[in-house]
PLY file of the C-alpha trace (Angstrom):
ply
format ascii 1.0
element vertex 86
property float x
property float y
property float z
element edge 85
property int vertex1
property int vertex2
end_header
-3.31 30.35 -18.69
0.14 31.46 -19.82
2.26 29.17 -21.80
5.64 28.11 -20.48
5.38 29.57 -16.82
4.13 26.22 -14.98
5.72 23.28 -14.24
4.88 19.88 -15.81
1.70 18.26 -13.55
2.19 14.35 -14.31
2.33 10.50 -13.12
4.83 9.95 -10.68
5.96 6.61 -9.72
7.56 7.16 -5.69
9.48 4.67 -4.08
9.91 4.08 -0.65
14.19 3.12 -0.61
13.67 1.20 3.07
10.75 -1.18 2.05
10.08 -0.90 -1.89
6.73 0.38 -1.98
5.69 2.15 -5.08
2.83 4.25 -5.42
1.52 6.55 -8.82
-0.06 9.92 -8.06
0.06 12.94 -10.01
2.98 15.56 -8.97
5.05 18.32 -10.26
8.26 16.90 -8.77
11.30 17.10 -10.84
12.80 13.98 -11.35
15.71 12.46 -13.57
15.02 8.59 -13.49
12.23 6.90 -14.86
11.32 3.44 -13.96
8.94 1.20 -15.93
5.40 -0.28 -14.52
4.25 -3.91 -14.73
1.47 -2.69 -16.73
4.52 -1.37 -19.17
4.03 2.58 -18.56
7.38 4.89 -17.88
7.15 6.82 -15.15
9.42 9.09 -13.58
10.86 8.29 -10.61
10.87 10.03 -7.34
12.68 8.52 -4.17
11.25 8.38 -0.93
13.19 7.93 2.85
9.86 6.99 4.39
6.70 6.33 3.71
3.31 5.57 5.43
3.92 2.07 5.00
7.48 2.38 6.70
6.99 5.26 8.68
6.36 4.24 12.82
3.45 6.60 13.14
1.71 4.92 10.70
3.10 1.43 11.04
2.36 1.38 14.68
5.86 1.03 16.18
6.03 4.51 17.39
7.28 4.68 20.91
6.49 7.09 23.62
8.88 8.84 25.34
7.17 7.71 28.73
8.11 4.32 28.38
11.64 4.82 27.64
13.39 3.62 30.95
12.55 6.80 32.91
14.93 8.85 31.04
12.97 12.13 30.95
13.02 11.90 34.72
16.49 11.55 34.61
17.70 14.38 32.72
14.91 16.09 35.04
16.90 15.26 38.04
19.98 15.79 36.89
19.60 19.31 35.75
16.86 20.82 37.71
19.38 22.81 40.03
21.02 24.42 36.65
18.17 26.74 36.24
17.96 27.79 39.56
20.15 30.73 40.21
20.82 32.53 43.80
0 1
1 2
2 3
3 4
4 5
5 6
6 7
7 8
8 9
9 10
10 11
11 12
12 13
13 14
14 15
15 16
16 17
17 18
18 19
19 20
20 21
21 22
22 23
23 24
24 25
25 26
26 27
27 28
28 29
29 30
30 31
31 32
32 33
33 34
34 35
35 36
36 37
37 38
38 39
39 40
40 41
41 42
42 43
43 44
44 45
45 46
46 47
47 48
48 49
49 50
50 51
51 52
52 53
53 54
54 55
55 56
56 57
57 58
58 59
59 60
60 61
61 62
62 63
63 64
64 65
65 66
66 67
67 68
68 69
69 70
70 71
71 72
72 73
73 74
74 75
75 76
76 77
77 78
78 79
79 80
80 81
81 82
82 83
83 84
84 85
C-alpha cells in the first residue's frame, strides 16, 4: 500500500446528543474532540443526531401514516379535482 494516501482507520467513540449513548467502533471519520472512556482510553469523538437506540424505527414509536386522523384522505379529497383538466 502507498504511504500517506489513506485516511486514519481508528476507535471512535459516537455519541448519540438526544439520549447519551456511546458506542466504540472502528471509523475513518474526522473528528476534532476527543472524549475519555471509563476504562481511561481517549477516543475521538464523533456526534450523532440519532441513533438506533433513539431512532423510532428502531425504538418502536414509529407511526404510520394510516393512523394519523385520516389525513391522507383528506388532502386526497381536497385536491383530487386539481389534476383533472377539461
Amino acid at each position: 500500500m502507498k504511504e500517506g494516501i489513506h485516511p486514519a482507520y481508528r476507535e471512535v467513540c459516537f455519541v448519540d446528543l438526544s439520549n447519551g449513548f456511546k458506542f466504540v467502533t472502528r471509523s475513518c471519520a474526522q473528528t476534532r474532540e476527543t472524549v475519555t472512556m471509563e476504562d481511561g482510553r481517549e477516543l475521538p469523538l464523533y456526534k450523532l443526531e440519532t441513533s438506533s437506540e433513539s431512532h423510532p424505527f428502531y425504538t418502536g414509536t414509529q407511526k404510520s401514516i394510516d393512523n394519523l386522523g385520516g389525513r391522507v384522505e383528506k388532502f386526497r379529497n381536497k385536491f383530487a379535482k386539481v389534476g383533472i383538466k377539461k
